[in-house]
C-alpha positions as CSV (number, residue, x, y, z in Angstrom):
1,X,-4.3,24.6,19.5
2,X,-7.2,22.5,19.6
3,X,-9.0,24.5,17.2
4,X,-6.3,24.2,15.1
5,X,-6.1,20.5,14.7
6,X,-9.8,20.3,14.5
7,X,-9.3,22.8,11.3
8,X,-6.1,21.2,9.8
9,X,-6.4,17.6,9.9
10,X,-9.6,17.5,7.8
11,X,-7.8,19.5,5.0
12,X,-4.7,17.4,5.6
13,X,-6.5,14.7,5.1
14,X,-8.5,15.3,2.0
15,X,-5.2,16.6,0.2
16,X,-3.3,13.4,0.8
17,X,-6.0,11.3,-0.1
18,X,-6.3,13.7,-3.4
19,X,-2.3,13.6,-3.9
20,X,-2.8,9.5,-3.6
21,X,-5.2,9.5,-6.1
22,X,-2.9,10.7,-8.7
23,X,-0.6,8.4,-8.2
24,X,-1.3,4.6,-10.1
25,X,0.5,2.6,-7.3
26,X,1.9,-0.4,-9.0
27,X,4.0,-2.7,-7.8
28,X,5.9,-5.9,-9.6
29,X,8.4,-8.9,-8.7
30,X,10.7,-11.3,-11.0
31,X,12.1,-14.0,-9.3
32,X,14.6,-14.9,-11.8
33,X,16.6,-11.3,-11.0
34,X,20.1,-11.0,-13.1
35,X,23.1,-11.9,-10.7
36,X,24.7,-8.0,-10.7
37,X,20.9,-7.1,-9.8
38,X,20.4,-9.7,-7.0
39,X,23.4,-8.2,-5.1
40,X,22.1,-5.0,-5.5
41,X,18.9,-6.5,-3.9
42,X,20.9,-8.7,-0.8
43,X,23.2,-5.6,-0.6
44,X,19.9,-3.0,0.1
45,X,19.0,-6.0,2.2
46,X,21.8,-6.0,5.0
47,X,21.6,-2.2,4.5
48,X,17.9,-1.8,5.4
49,X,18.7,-4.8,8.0
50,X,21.4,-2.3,9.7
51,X,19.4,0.8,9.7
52,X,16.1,-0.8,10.9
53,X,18.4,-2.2,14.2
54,X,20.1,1.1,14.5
55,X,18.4,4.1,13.1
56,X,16.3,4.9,15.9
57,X,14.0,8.3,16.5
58,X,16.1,10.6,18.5
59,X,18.8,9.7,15.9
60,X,16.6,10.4,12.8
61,X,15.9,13.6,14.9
62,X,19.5,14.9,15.3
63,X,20.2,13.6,11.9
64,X,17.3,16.4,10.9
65,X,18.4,18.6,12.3
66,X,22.1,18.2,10.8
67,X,20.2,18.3,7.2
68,X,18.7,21.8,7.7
69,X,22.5,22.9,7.0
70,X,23.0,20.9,3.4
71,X,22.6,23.9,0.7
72,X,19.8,21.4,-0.9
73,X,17.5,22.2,2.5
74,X,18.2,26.1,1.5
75,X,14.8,26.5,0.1
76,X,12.8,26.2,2.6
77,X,14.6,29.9,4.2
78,X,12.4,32.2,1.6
79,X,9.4,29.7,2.9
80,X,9.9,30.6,6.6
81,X,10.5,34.0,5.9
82,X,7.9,34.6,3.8
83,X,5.1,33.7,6.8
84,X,7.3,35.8,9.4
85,X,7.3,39.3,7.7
86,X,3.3,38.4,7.1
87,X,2.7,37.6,10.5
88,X,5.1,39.5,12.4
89,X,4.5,38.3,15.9
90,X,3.6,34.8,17.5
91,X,6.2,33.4,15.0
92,X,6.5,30.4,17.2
93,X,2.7,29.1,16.4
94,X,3.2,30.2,12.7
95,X,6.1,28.3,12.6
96,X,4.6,25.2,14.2
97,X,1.1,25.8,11.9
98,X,3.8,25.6,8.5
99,X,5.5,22.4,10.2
100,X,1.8,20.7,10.7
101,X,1.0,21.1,7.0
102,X,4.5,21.0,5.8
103,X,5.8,17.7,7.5
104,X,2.6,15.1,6.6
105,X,3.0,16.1,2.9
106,X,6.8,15.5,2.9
107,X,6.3,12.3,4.4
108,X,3.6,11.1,2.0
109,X,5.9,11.9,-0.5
110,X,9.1,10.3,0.7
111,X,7.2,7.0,1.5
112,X,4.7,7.0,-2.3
113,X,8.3,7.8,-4.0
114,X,9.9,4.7,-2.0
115,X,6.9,2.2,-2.4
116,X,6.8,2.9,-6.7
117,X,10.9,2.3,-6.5
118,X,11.5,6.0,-7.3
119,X,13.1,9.3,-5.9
120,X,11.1,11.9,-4.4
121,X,12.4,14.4,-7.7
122,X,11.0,12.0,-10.7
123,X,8.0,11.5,-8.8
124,X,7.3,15.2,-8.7
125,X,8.0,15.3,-12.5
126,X,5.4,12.7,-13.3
127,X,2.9,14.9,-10.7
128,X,4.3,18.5,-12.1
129,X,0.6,19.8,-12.3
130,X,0.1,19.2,-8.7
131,X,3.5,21.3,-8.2
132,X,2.4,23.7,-10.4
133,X,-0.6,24.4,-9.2
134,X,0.6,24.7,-5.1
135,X,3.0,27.4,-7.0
136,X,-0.1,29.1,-8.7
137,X,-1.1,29.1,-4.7
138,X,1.4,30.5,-3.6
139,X,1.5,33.1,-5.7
140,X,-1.5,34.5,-5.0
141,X,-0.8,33.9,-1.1
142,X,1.8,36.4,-2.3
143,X,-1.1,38.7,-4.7
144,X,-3.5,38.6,-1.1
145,X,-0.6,39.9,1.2
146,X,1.2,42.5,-1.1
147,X,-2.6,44.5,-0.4
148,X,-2.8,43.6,2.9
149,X,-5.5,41.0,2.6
150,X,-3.7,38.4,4.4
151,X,-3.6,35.2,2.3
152,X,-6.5,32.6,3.6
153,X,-9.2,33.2,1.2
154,X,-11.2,29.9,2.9
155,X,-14.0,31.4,5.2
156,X,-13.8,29.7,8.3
157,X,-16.4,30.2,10.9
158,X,-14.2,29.4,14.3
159,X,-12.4,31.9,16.1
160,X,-8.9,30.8,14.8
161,X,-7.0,33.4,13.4
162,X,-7.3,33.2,9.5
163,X,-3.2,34.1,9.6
164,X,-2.2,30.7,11.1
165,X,-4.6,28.6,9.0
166,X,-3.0,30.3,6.0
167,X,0.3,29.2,7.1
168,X,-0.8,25.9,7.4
169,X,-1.9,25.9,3.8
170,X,0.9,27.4,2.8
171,X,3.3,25.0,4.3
172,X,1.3,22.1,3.1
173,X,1.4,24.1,-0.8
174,X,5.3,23.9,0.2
175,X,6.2,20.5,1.0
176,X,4.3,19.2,-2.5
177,X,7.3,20.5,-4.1
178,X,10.0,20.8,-1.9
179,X,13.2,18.3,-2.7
180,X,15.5,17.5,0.3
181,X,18.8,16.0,0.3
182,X,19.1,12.3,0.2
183,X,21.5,11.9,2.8
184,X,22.4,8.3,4.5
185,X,19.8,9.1,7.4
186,X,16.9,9.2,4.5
187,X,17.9,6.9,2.3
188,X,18.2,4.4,5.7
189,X,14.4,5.2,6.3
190,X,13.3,4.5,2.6
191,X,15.1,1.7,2.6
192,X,13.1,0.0,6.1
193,X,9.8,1.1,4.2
194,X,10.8,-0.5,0.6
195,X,12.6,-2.9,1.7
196,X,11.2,-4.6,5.0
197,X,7.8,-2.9,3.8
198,X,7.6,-1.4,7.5
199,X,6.2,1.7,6.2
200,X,4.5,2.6,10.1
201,X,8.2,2.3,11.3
202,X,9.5,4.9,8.5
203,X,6.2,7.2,8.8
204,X,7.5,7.9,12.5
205,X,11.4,8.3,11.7
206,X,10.4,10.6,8.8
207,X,8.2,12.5,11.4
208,X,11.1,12.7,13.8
209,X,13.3,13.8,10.7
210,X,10.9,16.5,9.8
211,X,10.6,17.9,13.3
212,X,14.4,18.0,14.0
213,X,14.6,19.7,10.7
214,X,12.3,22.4,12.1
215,X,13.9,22.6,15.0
216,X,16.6,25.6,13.8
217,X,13.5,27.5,12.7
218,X,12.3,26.7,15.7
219,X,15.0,28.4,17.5
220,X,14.5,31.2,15.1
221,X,10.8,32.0,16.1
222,X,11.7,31.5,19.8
223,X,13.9,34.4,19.9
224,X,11.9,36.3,17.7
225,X,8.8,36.3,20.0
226,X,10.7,36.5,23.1
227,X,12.7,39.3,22.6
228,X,9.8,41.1,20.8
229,X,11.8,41.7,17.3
230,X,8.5,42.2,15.6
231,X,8.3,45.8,17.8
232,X,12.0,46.2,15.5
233,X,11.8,49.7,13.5
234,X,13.2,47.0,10.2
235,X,10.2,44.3,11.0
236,X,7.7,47.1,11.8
237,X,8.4,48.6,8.5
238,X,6.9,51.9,7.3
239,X,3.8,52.4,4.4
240,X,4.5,53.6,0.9
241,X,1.7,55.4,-0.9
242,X,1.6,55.7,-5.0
243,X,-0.9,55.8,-7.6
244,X,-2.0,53.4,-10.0
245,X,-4.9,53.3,-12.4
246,X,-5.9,56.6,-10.8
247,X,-6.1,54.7,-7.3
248,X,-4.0,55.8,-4.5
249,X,-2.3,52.7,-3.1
250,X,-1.0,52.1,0.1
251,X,1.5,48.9,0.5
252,X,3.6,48.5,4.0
253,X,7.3,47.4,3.5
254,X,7.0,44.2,5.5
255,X,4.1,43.1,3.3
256,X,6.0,43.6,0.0
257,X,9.1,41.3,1.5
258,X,6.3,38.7,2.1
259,X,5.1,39.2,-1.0
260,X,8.2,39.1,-3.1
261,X,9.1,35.7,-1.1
262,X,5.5,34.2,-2.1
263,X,5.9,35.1,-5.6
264,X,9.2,33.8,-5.7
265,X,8.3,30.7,-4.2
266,X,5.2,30.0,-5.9
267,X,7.7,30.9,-9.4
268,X,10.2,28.5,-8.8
269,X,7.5,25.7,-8.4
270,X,6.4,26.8,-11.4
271,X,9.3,27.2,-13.6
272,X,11.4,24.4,-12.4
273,X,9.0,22.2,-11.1
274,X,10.1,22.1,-7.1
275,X,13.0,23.3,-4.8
276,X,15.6,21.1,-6.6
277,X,17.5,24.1,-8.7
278,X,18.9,25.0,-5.0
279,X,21.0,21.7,-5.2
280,X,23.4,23.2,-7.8
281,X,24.9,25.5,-6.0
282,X,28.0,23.7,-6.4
283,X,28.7,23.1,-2.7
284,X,29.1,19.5,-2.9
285,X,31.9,19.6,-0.1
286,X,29.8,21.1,2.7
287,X,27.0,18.3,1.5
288,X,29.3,15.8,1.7
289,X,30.8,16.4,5.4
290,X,27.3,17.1,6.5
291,X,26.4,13.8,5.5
292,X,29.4,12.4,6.7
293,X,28.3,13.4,9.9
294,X,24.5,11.9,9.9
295,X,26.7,8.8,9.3
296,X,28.9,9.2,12.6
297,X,25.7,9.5,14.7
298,X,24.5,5.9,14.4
299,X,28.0,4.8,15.7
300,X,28.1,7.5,17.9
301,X,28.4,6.9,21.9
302,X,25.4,7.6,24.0
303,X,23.9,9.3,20.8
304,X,20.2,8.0,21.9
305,X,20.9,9.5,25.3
306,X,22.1,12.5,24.0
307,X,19.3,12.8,21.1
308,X,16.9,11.8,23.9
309,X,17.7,14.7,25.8
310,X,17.6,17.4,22.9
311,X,14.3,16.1,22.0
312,X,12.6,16.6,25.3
313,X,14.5,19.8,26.2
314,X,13.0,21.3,22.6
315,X,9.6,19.7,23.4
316,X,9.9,21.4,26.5
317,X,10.9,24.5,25.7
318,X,7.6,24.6,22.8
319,X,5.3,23.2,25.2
320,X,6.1,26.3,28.2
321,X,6.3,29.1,25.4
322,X,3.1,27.9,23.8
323,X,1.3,27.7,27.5
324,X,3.2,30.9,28.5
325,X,1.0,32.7,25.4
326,X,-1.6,31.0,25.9
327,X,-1.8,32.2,29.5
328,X,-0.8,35.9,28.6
329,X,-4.2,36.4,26.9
């Protein structure tokens, strides 16, 4: 895991210094504001006030985890299984690899959109090239893996496995143009970044809101590796041969699901410019009570505890199955 970060980080690092350069921060303040616009202002005020006293970690973590079930978060289900046909076993350290590149990105994102006084969605329309190409990634991710070449084309010279570094490209390719719901937990962070300019303070409750956003597809890849459903007859697939050009081809099953999931991915980016056409799916009621819920667990009694306690027993339960593998080698 090590390795890993060693690896990651310095890419990480160069693509959101890369992703800042594109973006002409400006910033601008008139003191003689309209009165309807300076309640808006003492209105987001009191609201960032409340959040900031009361939107703590575990909370942002639970309310993450609440989001993942908003029909806008349904995009990122072709992501995840996109990388699990690929990979087909260790699920759990390909799902934490996409989380590493996806989460920093989506952050970045959330907090450039809030300090320019935009959403996340008309920020990625001024920066559609840098959507686009992730999508023209993508797509060959998808190219790579539909003849079995994997899909990290970087040579890397450490004993990592070339698999998990792809991942972590190709979840860091995925968060450049995927658009979450803005539910009341989100818009609470924004607002202590924009607002009370505490933008440390939001960078950790977005973290937390990313990583209990993962945490279903966390659950996901657990049972997958523990019960061994890669050794499946559907996930173990079977090899087609054809001819084309005068070539015979061989393409296994699994690799062509990955492979149509890439593509598709990598085309939606393309065509509509991020994950957003998933938010008109016209399920505005489940939306709502979802987010009425996020609301409920700021008020909520012994939510910290409670939040407290999912957070460790999921860090817990990561920390033994990632030594458990380690220690099985």
């Amino acid at each position: 895991m090590k390795k890993i970060t060693k690896i990651c980080f310095p890419v990480l690092l160069i693509f959101i210094l890369i992703l800042l350069s594109f973006t002409v921060l400006s910033h601008s303040e008139d003191d003689n504001l309209p009165e309807g616009l300076r309640k808006i202002l003492d209105y987001n005020n009191q609201q960032a006030d409340f959040y900031f006293k009361n939107l703590s970690f575990v909370v942002a973590f639970l309310a993450g985890i609440l989001s993942i079930l908003t029909p806008c978060s349904l995009g990122i289900l072709p992501a995840f299984f996109a990388y699990t046909f690929e990979e087909r076993k260790q699920i759990t350290k390909a799902t934490l690899a996409f989380f590493l590149g996806f989460a920093p990105v989506f952050i970045t994102l959330g907090l450039i959109a809030t300090f320019l006084g935009t959403g996340v969605f008309s920020l990625q329309q001024d920066s559609r090239y840098l959507i686009t190409i992730a999508g023209i990634f993508i797509i060959g991710m998808g190219l790579m893996t539909l003849f079995g070449k994997g899909f990290t084309f970087i040579k890397i010279r450490s004993k990592i496995k070339k698999s998990l570094f792809g991942i972590f490209l190709y979840g860091l390719f995925f968060g450049v143009g995927f658009t979450a719901c803005s539910g009341p937990i989100l818009v609470g962070i924004l607002l202590i970044a924009s607002v009370l300019g505490n933008y440390v303070y939001s960078t950790f409750l977005m973290l937390f809101y990313s990583l209990g956003f993962f945490v279903p597809l966390f659950l996901i890849s657990f049972l997958f590796d523990k019960y061994d459903w890669s050794k499946s007859k559907f996930i173990q697939g079977k090899q087609f041969e054809f001819i084309m050009l005068g070539k015979k081809m061989i393409i296994h099953s699994t690799n062509l699901i990955s492979a149509i999931l890439f593509i598709t991915v990598g085309a939606v980016f393309i065509i509509y410019g991020g994950t957003f056409i998933v938010n008109n799916l016209g399920l505005g009621a489940l939306t709502n009570y979802i987010y009425s819920q996020q609301e409920k667990l700021i008020s909520l009694r012994f939510v910290k505890i409670i939040g407290f306690a999912v957070l460790l027993g999921f860090l817990f339960l990561l920390w033994r199955f990632l030594v458990k593998k380690n220690n099985s080698k």
